[in-house]
C-alpha positions in Angstrom: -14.2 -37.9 37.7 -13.9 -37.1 34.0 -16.4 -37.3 31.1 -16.1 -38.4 28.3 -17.4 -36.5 25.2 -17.6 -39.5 23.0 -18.3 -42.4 22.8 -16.2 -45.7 24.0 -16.5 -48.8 22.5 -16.5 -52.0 24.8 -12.4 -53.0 24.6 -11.2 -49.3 24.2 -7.5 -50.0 25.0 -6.7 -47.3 27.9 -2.9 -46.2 29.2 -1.7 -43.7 31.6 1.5 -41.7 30.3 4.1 -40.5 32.8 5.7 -37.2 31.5 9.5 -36.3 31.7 8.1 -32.8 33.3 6.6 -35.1 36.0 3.5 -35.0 35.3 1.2 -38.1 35.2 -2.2 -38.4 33.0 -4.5 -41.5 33.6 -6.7 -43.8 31.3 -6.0 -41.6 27.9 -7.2 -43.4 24.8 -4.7 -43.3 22.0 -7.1 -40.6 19.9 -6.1 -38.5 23.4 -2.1 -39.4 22.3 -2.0 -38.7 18.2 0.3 -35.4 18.7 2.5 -35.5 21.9 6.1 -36.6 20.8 7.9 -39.2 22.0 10.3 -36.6 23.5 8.3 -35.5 26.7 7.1 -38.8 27.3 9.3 -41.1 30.2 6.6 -44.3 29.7 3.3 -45.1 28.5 1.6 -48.0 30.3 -1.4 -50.1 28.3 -3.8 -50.9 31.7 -5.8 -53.2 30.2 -1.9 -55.2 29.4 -0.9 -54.6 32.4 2.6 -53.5 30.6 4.7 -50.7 29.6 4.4 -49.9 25.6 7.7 -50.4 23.9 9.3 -47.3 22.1 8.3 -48.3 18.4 4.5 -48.8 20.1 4.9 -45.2 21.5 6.3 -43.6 18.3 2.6 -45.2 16.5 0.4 -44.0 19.5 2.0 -40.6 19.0 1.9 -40.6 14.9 -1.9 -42.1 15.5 -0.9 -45.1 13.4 -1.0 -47.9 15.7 -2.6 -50.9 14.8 -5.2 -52.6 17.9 -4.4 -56.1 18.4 -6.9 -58.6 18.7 
């Protein structure tokens, strides 16, 4: 099991990201996203949604300006 090194707020919005290269990461926090580009990424799921982020959602996540709903 991972640890965290900071803290998570109740209602931190989790999503696992399946890579192009294959590889698959689970229950990252969009801090964990701002950086990767949109190009290696085949999908990002939101778990708590229970439903795939749409490409302009992914393009914020990865520029670390999306906006939490709610």
């Amino acid at each position: 099991m991972v640890e965290r090194l900071y803290y998570e707020s109740p209602g931190t919005a989790h999503f696992n990201v399946k890579f192009k290269s294959g590889g698959l990461l689970n229950r990252l926090t969009a801090r964990e996203l701002v950086g990767l580009t949109t190009r290696e990424i085949e999908f990002i799921y939101l778990v708590e949604s229970k439903r795939n982020a749409t490409p302009e959602e992914i393009r914020a996540l990865c520029k670390g300006t999306a906006k939490s709903k709610g």
